[in-house]
C-alpha positions as CSV (number, residue, x, y, z in Angstrom):
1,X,-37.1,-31.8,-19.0
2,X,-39.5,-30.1,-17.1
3,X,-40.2,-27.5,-19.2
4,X,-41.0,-28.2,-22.6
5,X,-40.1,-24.3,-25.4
6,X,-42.6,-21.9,-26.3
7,X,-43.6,-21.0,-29.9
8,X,-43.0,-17.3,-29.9
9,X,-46.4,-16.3,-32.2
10,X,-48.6,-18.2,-30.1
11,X,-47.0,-16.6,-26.5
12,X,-47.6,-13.1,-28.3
13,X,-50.7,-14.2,-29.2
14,X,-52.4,-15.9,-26.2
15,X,-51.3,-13.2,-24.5
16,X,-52.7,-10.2,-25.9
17,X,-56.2,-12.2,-25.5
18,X,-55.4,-12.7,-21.8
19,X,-54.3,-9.1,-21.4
20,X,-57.6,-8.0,-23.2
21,X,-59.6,-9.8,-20.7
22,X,-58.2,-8.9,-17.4
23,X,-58.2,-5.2,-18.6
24,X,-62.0,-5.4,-18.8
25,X,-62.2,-7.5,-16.1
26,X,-60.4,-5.0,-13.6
27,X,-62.2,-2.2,-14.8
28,X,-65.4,-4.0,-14.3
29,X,-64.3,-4.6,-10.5
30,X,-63.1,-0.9,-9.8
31,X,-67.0,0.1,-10.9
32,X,-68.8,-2.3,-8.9
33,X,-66.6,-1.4,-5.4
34,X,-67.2,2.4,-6.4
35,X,-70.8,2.1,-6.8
36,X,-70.9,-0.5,-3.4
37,X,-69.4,1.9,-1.2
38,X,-71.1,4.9,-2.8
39,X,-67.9,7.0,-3.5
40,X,-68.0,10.8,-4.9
41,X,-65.3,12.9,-5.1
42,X,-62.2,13.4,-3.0
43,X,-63.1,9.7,-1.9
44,X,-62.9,8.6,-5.3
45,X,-60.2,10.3,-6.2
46,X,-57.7,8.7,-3.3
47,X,-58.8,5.8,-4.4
48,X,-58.1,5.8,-7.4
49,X,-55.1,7.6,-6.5
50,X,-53.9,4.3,-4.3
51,X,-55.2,1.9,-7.4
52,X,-52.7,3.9,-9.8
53,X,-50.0,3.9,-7.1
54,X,-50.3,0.3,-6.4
55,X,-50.4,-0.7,-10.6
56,X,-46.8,1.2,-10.9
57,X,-45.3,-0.9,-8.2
58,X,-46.3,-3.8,-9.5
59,X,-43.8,-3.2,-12.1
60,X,-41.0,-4.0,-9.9
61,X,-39.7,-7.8,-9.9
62,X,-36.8,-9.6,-8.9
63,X,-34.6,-12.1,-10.9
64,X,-33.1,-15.3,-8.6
65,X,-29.3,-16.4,-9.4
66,X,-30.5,-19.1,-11.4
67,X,-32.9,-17.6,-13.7
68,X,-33.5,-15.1,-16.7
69,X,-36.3,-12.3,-17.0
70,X,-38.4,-12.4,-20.1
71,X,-39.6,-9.5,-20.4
72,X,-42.9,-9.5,-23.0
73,X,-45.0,-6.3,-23.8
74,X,-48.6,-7.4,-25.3
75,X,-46.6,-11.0,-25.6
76,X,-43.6,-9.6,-27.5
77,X,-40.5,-10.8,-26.4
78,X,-38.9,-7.2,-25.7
79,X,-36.1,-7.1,-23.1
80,X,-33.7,-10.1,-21.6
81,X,-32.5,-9.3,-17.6
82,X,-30.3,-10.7,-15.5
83,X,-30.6,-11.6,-11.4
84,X,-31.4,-8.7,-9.4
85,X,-34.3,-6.1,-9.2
86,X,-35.9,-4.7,-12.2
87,X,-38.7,-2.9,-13.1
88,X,-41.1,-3.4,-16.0
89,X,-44.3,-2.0,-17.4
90,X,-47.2,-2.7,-15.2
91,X,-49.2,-5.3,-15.9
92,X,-50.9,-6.2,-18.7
93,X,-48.8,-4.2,-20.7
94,X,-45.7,-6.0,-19.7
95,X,-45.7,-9.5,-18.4
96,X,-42.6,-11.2,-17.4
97,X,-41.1,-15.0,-17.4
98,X,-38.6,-16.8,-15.5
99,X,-36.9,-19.6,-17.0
100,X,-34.5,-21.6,-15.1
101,X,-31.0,-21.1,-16.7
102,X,-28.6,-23.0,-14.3
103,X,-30.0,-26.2,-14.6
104,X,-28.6,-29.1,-16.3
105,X,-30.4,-30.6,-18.4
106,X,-29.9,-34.0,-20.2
107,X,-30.4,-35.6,-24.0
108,X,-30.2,-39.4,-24.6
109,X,-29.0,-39.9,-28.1
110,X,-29.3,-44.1,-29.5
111,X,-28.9,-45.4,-26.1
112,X,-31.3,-48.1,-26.5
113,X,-30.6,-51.5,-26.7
114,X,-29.6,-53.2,-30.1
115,X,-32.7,-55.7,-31.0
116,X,-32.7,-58.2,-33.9
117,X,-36.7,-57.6,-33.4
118,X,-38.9,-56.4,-36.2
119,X,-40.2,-53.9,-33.9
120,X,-37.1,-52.0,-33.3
121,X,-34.9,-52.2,-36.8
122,X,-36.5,-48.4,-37.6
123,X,-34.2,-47.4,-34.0
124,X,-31.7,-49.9,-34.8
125,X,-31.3,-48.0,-38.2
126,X,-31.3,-44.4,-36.4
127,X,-28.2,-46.0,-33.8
128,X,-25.7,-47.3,-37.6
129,X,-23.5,-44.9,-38.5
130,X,-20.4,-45.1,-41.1
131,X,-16.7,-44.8,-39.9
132,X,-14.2,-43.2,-41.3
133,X,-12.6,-46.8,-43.0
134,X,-16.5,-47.6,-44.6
135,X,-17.6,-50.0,-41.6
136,X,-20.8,-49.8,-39.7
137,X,-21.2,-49.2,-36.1
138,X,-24.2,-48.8,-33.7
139,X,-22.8,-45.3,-31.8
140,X,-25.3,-43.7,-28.9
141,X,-24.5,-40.1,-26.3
142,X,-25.7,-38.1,-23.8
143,X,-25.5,-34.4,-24.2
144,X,-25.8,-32.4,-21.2
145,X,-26.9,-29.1,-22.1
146,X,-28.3,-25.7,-20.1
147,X,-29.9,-22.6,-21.3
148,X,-27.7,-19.9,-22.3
149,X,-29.9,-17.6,-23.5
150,X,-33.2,-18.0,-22.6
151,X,-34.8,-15.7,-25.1
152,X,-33.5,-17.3,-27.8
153,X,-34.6,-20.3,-26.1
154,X,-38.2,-19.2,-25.9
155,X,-38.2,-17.2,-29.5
156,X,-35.8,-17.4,-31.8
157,X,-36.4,-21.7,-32.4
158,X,-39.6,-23.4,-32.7
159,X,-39.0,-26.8,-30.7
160,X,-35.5,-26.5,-29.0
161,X,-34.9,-30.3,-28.0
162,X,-36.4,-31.2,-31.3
163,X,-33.9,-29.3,-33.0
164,X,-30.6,-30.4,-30.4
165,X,-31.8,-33.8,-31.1
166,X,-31.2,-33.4,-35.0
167,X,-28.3,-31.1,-34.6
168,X,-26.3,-33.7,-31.7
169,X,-27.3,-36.4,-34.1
170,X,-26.0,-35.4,-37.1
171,X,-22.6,-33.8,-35.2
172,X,-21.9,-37.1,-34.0
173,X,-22.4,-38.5,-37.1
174,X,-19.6,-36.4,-39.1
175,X,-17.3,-36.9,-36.3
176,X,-18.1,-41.1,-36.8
177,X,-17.6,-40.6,-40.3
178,X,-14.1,-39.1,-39.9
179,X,-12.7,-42.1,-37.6
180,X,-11.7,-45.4,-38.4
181,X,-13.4,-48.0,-36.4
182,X,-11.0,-49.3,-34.6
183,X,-10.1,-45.7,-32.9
184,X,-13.5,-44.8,-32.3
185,X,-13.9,-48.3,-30.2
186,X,-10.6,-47.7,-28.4
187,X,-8.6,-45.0,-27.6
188,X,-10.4,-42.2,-29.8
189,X,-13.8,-42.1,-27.8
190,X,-12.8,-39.0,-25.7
191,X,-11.7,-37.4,-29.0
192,X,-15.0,-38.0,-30.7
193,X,-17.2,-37.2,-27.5
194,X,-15.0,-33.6,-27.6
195,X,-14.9,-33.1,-31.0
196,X,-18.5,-33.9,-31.3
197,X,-19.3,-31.1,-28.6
198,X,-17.6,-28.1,-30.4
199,X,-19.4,-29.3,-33.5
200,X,-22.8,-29.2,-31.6
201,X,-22.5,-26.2,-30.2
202,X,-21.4,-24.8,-33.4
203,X,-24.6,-25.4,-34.6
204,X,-26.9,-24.8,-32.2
205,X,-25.1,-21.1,-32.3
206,X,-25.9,-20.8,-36.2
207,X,-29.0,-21.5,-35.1
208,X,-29.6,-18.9,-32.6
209,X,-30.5,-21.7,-30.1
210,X,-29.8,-20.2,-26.5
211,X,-28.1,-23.6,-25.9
212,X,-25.1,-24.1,-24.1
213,X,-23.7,-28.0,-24.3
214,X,-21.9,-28.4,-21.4
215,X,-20.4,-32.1,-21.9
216,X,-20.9,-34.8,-24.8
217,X,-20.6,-38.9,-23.2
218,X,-20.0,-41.4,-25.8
219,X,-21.7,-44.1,-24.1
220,X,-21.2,-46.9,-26.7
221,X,-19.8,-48.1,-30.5
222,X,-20.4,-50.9,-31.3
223,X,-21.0,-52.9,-34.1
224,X,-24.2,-53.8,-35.4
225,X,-26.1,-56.9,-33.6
226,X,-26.2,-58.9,-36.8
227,X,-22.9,-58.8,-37.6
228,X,-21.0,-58.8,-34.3
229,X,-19.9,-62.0,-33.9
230,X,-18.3,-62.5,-37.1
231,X,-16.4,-58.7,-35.7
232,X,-15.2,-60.6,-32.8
233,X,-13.8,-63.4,-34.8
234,X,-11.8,-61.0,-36.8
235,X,-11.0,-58.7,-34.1
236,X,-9.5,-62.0,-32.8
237,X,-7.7,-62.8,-35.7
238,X,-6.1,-59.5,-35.4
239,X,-4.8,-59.8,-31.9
240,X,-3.8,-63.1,-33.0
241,X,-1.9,-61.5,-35.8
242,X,-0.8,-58.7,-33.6
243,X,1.1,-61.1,-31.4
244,X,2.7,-63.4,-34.0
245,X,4.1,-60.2,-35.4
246,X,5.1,-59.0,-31.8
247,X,7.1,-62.7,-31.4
248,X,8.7,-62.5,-34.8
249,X,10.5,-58.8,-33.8
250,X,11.1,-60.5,-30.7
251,X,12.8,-63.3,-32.1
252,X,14.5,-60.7,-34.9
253,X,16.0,-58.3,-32.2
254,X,17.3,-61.4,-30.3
255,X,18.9,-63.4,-33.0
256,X,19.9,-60.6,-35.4
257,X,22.4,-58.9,-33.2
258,X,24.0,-62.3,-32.3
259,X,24.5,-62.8,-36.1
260,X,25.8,-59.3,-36.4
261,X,28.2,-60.4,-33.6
262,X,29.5,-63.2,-34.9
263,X,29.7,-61.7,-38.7
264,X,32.0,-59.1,-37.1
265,X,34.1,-61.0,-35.4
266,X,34.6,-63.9,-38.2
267,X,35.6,-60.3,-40.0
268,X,37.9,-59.2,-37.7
269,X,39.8,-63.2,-37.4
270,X,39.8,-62.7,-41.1
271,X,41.1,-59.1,-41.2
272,X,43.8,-60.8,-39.0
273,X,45.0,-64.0,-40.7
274,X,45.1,-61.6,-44.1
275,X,47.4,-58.9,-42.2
276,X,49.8,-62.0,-41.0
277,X,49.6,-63.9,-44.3
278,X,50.6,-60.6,-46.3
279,X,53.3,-59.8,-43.3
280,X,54.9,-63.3,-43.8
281,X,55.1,-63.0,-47.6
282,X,56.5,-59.3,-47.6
283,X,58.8,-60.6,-45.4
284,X,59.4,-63.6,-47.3
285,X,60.2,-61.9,-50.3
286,X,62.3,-59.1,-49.0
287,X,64.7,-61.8,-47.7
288,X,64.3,-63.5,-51.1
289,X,65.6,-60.1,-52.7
290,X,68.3,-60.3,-50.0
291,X,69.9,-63.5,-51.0
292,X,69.5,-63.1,-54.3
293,X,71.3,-59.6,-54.0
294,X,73.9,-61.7,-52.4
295,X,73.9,-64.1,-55.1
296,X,74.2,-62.1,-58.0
297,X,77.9,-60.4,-55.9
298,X,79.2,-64.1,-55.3
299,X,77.4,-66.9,-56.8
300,X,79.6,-69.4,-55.4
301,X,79.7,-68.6,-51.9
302,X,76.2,-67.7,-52.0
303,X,75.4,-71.4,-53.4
304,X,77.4,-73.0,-51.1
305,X,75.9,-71.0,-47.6
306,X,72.9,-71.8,-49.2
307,X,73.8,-75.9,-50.1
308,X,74.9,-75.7,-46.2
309,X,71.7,-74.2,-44.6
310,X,69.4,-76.6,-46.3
311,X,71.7,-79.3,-45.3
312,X,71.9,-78.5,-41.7
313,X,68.2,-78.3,-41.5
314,X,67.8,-81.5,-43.1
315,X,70.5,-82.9,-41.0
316,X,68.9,-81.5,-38.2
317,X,65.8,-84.0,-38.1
318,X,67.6,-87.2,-39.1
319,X,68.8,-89.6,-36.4
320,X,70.8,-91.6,-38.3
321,X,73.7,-90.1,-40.8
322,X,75.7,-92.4,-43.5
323,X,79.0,-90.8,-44.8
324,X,80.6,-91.7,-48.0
325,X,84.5,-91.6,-47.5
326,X,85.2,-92.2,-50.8
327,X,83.8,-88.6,-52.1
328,X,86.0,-85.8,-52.8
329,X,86.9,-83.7,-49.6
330,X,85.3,-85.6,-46.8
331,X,88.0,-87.7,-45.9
332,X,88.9,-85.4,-42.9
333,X,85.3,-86.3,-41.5
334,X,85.5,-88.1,-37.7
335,X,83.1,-90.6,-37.2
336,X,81.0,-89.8,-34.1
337,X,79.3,-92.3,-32.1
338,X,77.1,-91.3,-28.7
339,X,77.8,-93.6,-26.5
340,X,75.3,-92.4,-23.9
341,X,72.7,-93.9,-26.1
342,X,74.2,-97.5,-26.0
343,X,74.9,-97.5,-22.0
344,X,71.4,-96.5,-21.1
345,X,70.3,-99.7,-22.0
346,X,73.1,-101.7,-20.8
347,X,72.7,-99.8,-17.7
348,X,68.9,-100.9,-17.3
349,X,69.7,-104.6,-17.7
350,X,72.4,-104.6,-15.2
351,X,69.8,-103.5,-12.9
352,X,67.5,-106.2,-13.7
């Protein structure tokens, strides 16, 4: 910074001594001219005429676009202008300042280095902070910041970076505190730097600061120095465990809708075959019921279509068939013999 803040009681202070002086001093110079140049009367009086003339204009002052008026009477902060012309008590009674309020200033919070050094565990211990899931991590920011007000800036604080240091320190801090580690060293860092500004400016407003903060860059979180190699092996692990999980859904979505598949259609084939088995013995029984309504109007005829089914099926399937002459009724039964079976082969060997 190029400017470092005033203490408001030592401004007012100084400056009533300086305005003390230069009074005596000027009217020291006024009597020593007069006396040189031997003035009396309507001499003296243009004189001192152009002399009180010349103190009221020097009242008049002009604020640039980028700065603030002070205005302090006897070193009393009094008045705050904007750019433009303005016009104040002449001096010494009013004296005026022009911070610049449009510059950009910067604050570098635990951007050092980490150090396993002796020399630097008191910085290394300002850098820990404690996440939101109870682990430690080394977190450092910049904080760009401008003046807002710059009479507030000058008056109302005693040591303005000393007190934006504390204040962006301790904002950063809660907001640390509030996020797990693995989001603040990811895809929350944006989060925290924004989060961590609103908090900031929050209070340096409480604090009647003058301080405007303009942006918050998380610059890094990480953990601490002593510990982070034993972080990468678990951070490892995880992505290790991350992408053994990832293969087992990948495997589970491919294999479980092929075993859905094939549960539903080993349903459906046995939806099937029960739909046919309970067709055939509905309709099994309902000729059952048939016949035996048959059989219980004429149980002889019924027993003998019956007796003569089963034996034409039988009969169907047999190659050979032996009749028995000598039984009752079959007498009237013409033997049959295919010859066409006993000239094929007699019709082969003629060939040969």
């Amino acid at each position: 910074m190029s400017r470092s803040p005033m203490d408001a009681d030592s401004a007012a202070t100084s400056g009533r001594r300086a305005h003390s002086s230069t009074l005596v001093g000027m009217v020291q110079w006024v009597r020593y001219y007069i006396q040189l140049l031997g003035l009396r009367g309507k001499g003296l009086f243009l004189v001192l005429a152009l002399l009180v003339f010349a103190w009221i204009n020097a009242g008049i002052y002009k604020v640039q676009p980028d700065e603030q008026g002070i205005v302090l009477r006897f070193g009393k902060w009094v008045d705050t202008t904007g750019p433009g012309l303005h016009y104040h008590l002449p001096y010494p009674i009013d004296t005026v300042l022009f911070p610049k309020v449009t510059q950009v200033n910067q604050l570098q919070l635990g951007s050092g280095p980490a150090s396993l050094s002796s020399g630097q565990d008191e910085s290394s211990r300002e850098r820990q902070m404690l996440t939101g899931d109870e682990n430690i991590v080394e977190a450092g920011c910049a904080v760009m910041w401008r003046i807002k007000d710059a009479g507030q800036y000058l008056f109302k604080i005693q040591n303005a970076e000393a007190a934006l240091k504390i204040s962006a320190e301790s904002a950063l801090r809660e907001v640390i505190g509030r996020t797990p580690i693995q989001a603040a060293m990811s895809d929350k860092r944006q989060q925290i730097a924004d989060q961590t500004r609103d908090l900031l400016q929050s209070l340096l407003d409480k604090q009647n600061s003058g301080i405007q903060v303009t942006q918050v860059q998380l610059q890094r979180v990480d953990p601490p120095a002593a510990v982070i190699d034993a972080f990468n092996d678990v951070q490892r692990a995880r992505a290790d465990q991350e992408r053994a999980r990832n293969e087992a859904e990948a495997y589970a979505n491919d294999i479980l809708p092929r075993a859905r598949g094939e549960a539903s259609h080993i349903n459906q084939e046995a939806e099937a075959y029960k739909s046919q088995a309970v067709n055939l013995a509905d309709g099994d029984a309902k000729s059952f019921l048939a016949v035996y309504a048959s059989y219980a109007k004429a149980k002889d005829v019924t027993a003998w279509r019956l007796y003569m089914e089963g034996i034409d099926e039988v009969l169907k399937k047999a190659t050979r068939v032996i009749v028995d002459t000598s039984g009752k009724g079959v007498s009237g039964v013409v033997p049959y013999l295919p010859l066409t079976d006993k000239v094929k082969p007699a019709s082969k060997d003629g060939v040969k």
